[in-house]
C-alpha positions as CSV (number, residue, x, y, z in Angstrom):
1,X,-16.5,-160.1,-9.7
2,X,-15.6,-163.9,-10.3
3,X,-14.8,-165.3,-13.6
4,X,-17.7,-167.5,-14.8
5,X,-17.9,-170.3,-17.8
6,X,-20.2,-167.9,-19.3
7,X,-18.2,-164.6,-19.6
8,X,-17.8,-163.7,-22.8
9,X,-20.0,-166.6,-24.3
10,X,-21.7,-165.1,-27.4
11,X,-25.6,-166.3,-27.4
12,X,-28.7,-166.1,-29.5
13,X,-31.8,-166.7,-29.5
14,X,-33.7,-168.4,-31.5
15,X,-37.7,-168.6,-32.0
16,X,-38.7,-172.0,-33.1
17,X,-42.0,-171.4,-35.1
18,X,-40.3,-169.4,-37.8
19,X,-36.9,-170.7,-37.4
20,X,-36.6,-174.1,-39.6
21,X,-39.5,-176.3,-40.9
22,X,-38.6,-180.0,-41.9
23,X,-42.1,-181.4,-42.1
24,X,-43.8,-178.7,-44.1
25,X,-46.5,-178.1,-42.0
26,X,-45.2,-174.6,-41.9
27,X,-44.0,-174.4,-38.5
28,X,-40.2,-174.5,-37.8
29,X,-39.4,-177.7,-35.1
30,X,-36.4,-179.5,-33.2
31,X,-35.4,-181.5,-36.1
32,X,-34.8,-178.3,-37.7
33,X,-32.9,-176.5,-35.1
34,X,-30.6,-179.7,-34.9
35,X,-29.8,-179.3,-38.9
36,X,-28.6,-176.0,-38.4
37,X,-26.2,-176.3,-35.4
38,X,-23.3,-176.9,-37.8
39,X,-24.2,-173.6,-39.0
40,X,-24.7,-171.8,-35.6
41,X,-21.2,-173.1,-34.4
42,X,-19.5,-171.7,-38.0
43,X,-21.0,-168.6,-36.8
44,X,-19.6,-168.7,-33.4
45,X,-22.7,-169.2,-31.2
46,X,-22.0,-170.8,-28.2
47,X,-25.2,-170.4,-25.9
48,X,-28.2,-170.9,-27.8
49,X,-31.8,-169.4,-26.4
50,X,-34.5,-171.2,-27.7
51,X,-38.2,-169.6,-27.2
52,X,-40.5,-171.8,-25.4
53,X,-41.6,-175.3,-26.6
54,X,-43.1,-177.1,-24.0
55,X,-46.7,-178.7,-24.4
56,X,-49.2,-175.6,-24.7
57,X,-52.3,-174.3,-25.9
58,X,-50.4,-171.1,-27.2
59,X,-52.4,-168.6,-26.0
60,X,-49.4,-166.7,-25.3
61,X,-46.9,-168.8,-28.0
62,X,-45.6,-170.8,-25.8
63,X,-45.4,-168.7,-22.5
64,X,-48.8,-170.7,-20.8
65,X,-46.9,-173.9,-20.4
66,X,-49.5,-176.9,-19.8
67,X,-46.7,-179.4,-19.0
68,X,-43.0,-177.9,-18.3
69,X,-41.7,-181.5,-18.9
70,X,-43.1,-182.6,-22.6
71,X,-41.8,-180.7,-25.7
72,X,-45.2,-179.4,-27.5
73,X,-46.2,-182.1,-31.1
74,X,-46.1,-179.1,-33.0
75,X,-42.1,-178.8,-32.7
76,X,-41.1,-182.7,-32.2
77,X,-40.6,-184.9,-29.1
78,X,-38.8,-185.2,-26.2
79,X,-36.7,-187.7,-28.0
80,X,-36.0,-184.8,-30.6
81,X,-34.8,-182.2,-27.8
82,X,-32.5,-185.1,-26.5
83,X,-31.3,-185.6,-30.1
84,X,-30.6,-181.8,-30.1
85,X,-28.8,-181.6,-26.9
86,X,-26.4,-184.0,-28.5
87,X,-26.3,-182.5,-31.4
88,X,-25.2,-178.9,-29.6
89,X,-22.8,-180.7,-27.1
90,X,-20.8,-181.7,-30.0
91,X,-20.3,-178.0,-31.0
92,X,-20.2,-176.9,-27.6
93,X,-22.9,-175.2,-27.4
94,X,-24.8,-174.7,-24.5
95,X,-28.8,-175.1,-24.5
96,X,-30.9,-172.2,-22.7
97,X,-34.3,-173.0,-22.3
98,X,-37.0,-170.5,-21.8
99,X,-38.7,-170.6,-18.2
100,X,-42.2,-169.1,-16.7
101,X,-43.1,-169.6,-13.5
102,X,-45.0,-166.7,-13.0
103,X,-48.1,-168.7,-14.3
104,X,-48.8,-171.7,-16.3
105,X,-52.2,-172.7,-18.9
106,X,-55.2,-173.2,-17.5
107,X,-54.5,-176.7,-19.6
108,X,-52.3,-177.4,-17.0
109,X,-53.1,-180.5,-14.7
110,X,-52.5,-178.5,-11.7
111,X,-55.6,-175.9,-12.6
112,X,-57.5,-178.4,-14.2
113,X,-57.6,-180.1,-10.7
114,X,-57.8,-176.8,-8.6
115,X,-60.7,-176.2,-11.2
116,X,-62.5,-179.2,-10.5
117,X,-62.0,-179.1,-6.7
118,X,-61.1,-175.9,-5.6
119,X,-60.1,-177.4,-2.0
120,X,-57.6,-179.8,-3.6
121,X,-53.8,-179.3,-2.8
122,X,-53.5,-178.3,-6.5
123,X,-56.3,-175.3,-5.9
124,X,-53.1,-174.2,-3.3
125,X,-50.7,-173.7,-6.2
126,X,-53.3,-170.7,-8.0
127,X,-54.3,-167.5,-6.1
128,X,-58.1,-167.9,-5.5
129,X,-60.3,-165.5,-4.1
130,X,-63.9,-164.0,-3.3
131,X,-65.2,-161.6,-5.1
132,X,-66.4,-158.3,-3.2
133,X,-69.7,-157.1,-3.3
134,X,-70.5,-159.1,-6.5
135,X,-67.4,-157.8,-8.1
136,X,-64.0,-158.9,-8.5
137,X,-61.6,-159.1,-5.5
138,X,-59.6,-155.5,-6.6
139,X,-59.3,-153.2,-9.4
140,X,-55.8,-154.5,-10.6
141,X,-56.0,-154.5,-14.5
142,X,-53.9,-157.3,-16.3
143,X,-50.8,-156.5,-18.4
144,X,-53.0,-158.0,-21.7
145,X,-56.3,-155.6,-20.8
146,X,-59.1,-156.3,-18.5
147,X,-59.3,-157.0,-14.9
148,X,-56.7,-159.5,-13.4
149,X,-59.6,-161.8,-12.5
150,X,-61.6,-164.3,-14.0
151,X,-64.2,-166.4,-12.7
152,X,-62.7,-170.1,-11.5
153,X,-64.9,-172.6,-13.8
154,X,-68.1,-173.7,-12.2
155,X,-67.7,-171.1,-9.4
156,X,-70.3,-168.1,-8.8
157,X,-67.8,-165.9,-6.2
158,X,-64.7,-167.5,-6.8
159,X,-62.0,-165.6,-8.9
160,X,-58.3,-167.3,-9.7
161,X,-55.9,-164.7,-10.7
162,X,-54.2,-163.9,-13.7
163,X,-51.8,-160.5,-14.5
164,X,-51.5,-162.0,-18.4
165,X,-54.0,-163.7,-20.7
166,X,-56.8,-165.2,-18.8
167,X,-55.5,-168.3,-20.1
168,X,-52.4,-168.0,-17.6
169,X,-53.4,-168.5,-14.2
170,X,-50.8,-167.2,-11.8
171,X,-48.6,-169.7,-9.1
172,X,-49.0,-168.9,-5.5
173,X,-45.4,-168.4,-4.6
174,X,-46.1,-167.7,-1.2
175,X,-46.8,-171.7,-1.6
176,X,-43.4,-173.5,-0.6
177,X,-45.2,-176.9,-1.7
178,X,-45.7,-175.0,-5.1
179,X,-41.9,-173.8,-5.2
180,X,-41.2,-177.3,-4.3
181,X,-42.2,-178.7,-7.5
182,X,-41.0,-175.6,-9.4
183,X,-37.6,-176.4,-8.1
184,X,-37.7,-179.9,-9.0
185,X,-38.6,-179.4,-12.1
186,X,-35.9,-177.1,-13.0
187,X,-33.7,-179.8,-11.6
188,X,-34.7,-182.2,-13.9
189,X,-34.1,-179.5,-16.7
190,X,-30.4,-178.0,-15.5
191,X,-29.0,-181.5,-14.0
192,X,-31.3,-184.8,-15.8
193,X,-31.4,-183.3,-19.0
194,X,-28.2,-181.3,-18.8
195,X,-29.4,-178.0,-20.0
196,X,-26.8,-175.0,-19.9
197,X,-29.2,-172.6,-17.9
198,X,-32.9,-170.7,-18.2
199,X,-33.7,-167.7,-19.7
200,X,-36.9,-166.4,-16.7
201,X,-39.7,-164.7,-18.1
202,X,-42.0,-162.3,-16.6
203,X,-40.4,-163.1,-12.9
204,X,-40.8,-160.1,-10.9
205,X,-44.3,-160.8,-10.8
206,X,-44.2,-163.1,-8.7
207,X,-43.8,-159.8,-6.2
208,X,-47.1,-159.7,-4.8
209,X,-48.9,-158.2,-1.7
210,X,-51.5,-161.3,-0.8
211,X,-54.4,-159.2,0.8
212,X,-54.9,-157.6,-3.0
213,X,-56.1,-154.4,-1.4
214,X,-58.0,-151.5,-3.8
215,X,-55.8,-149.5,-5.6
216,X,-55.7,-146.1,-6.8
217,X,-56.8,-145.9,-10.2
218,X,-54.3,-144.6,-13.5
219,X,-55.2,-142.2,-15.3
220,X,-56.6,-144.7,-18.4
221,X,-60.1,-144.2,-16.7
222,X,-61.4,-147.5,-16.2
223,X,-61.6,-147.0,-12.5
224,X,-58.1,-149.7,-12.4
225,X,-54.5,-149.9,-11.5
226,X,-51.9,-151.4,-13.7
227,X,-50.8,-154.6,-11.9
228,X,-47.3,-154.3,-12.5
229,X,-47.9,-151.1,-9.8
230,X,-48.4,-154.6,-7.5
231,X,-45.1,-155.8,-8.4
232,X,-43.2,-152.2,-8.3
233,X,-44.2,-151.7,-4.0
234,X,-42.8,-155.6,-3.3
235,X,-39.7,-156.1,-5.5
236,X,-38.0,-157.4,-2.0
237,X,-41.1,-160.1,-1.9
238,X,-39.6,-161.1,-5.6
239,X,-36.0,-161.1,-4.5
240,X,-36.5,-163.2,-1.0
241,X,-38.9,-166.3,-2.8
242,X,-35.7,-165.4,-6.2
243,X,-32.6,-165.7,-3.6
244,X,-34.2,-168.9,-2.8
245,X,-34.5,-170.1,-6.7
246,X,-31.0,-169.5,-6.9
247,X,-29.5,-171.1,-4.0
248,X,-31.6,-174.2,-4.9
249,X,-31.2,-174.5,-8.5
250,X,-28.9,-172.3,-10.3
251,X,-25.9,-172.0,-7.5
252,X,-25.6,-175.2,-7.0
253,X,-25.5,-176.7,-10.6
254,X,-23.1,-174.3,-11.9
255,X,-25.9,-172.9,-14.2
256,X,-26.4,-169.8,-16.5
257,X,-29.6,-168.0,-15.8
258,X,-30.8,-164.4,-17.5
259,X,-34.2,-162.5,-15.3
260,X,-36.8,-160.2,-17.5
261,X,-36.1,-157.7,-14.8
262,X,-37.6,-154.1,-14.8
263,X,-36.9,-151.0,-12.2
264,X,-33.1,-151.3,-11.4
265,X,-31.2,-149.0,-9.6
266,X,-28.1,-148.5,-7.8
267,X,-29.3,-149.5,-4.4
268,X,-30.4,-153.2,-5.5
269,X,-28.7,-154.0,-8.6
270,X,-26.1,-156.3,-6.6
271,X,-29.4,-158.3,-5.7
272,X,-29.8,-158.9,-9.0
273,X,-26.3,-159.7,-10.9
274,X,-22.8,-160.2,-9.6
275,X,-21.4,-162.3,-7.0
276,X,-24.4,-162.1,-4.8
277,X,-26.9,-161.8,-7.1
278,X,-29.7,-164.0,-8.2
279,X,-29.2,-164.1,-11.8
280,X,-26.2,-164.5,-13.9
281,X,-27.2,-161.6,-15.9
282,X,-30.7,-159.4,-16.6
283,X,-31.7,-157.6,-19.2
284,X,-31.4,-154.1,-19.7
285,X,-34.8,-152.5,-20.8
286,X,-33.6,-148.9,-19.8
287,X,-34.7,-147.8,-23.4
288,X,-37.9,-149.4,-23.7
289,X,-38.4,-147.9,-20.3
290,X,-37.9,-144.5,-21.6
291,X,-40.1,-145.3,-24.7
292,X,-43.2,-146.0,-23.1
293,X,-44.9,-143.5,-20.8
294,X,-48.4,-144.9,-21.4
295,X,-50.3,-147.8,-19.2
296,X,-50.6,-149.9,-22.9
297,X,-47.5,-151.6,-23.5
298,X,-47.9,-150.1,-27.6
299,X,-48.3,-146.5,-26.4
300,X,-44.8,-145.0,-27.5
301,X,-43.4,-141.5,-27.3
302,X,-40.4,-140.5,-29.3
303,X,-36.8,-140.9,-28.0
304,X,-34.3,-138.8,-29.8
305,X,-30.2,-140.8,-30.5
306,X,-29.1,-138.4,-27.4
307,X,-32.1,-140.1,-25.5
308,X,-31.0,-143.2,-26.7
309,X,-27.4,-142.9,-26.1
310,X,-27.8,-141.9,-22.6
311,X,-29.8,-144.5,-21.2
312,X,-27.7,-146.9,-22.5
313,X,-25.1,-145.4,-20.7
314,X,-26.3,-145.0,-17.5
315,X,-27.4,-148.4,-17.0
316,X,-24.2,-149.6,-17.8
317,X,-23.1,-147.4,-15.5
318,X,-25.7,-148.9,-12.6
319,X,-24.2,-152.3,-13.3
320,X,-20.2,-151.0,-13.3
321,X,-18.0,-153.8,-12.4
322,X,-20.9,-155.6,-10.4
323,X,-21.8,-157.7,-13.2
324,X,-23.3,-158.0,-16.3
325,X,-26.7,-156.6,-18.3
326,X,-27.8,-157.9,-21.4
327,X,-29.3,-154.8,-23.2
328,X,-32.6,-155.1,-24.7
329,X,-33.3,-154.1,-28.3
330,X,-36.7,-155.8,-29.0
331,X,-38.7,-159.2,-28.0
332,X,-41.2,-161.4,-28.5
333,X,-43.7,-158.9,-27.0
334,X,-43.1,-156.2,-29.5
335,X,-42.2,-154.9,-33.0
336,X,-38.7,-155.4,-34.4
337,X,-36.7,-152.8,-33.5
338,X,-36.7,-150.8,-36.7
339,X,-40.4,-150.3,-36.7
340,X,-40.1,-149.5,-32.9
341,X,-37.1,-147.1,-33.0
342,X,-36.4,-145.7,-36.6
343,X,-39.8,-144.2,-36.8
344,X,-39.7,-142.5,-33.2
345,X,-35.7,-140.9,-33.3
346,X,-35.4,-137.7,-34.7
């Protein structure tokens, strides 16, 4: 495995709403963050995650972007993120910015135009289809509840497609004029504004089969199929439009990048990390894999220490000497990890 400028960087993350508030309007913002980097650097960080805060609704807090190139009023300016990109190069500390491309806001120009018109080149960049037989184009239920398709605005038999919040309509990366612009735009991120790398959220669902064919329904018994079954039969989908990602954005700027990555094994975990590999580094959810056994992402069972202990291991063991996993204790889609673990170990 080569030596990177990131091996052995410590890193942490950092959500801005609750992090630092210098206006009092109760939020925490950029002006905050850039106070506290003296602080960060005492205590040795020297890659620093920061949740998203680009311009957006927050549906989702952050993850439905409706402009991946404008930091959001509610935590400062563009001029403030420039301010704290100084302010961390000082220190050396590297800036990670958060990343979704998976789906954006429906506040985002591009649907408010597909929305509009949907034969426009923006209407492209969503996945719309017909419904069937006055219902929606499959059974696929969304990771947030519900079916994974909502009516396009002003359309009677025309669904856009969404495997979150219906507020996050998913990209069509089967679009190269849509990974076009995603590219550039990372550009201007990693290169323009000199960012250290991205943190990618929710990326393997951008595996998708495009004919949406039936499934067969779970056993939850609302006659659906868990989308993320979708993603699980075209992981290889994922990794070809992902190899392509890194060759065009992260390879070639030297750049740190970390995938929310599910389902690794030994057979593809050198797609993933190492030498070859489209990430720097993934995350390692082996635990909160062996947590949940229900379709609902709060449905937990209980995992004993040995439980624990060994899954830890053996995906540490999958990775080897191939590269690097980040493991995964809790996130901003869950409880802390006390009220997730403690409660369940016996």
């Amino acid at each position: 495995m080569q030596t990177k400028w990131w091996h052995g960087k410590v890193a942490y993350q950092i959500y801005p709403k609750s992090f630092k508030d210098t206006n009092g309007d109760g939020f925490g913002d950029l002006p905050g963050i850039i106070e506290k980097i003296p602080y960060l650097a005492d205590l040795g960080i020297e890659l620093l995650w920061i949740s998203p805060i680009y311009k957006s609704p927050f549906a989702d807090q952050g993850y439905d972007i409706a402009d991946y190139q404008d930091i959001d009023p509610i935590f400062g300016s563009l001029e403030d993120f420039k301010k704290l990109k100084a302010e961390a190069d000082k220190y050396g500390i590297g800036i990670i910015m958060d990343l979704v491309v998976n789906h954006c806001s429906d506040e985002h120009e591009w649907f408010k135009k597909a929305s509009a018109d949907p034969t426009c080149e923006e209407a492209s960049y969503f996945i719309f289809r017909e419904g069937k037989d006055g219902k929606e184009p499959n059974n696929l239920r969304a990771c947030f509840g519900g079916s994974v398709w909502d009516k396009v605005p002003g359309q009677d038999n025309l669904y856009y497609c969404h495997f979150f919040h219906k507020k996050q309509p998913d990209l069509d990366w089967f679009n190269p004029k849509l990974r076009e612009k995603i590219y550039e735009m990372m550009n201007w991120w990693l290169v323009d504004m000199g960012i250290a790398g991205f943190r990618v959220d929710a990326i393997m669902c951008i595996g998708k089969d495009p004919t949406y064919p039936m499934y067969t329904p779970d056993s939850v018994g609302d006659g659906m199929c868990s989308c993320g079954v979708m993603n699980s039969q075209n992981v290889d989908v994922a990794l070809n439009f992902l190899r392509e990602m890194n060759s065009r954005t992260f390879h070639p700027n030297d750049k740190f990048s970390v995938g929310e990555v599910f389902g690794i094994s030994k057979d593809n975990v050198k797609d993933f990390i190492g030498d070859d590999g489209v990430f720097s580094s993934i995350f390692d959810f082996s635990a909160r894999e062996a947590l949940t056994k229900h379709f609902c992402f709060y449905g937990f069972e209980k995992l004993s220490v040995a439980q624990y202990r060994k899954v830890i291991f053996e995906a540490q063991k999958t990775a080897g000497d191939i590269g690097f996993l980040a493991p995964v204790i809790e996130n901003h889609d869950e409880p802390r990890g006390v009220s997730t673990y403690l409660p369940l170990m016996w």
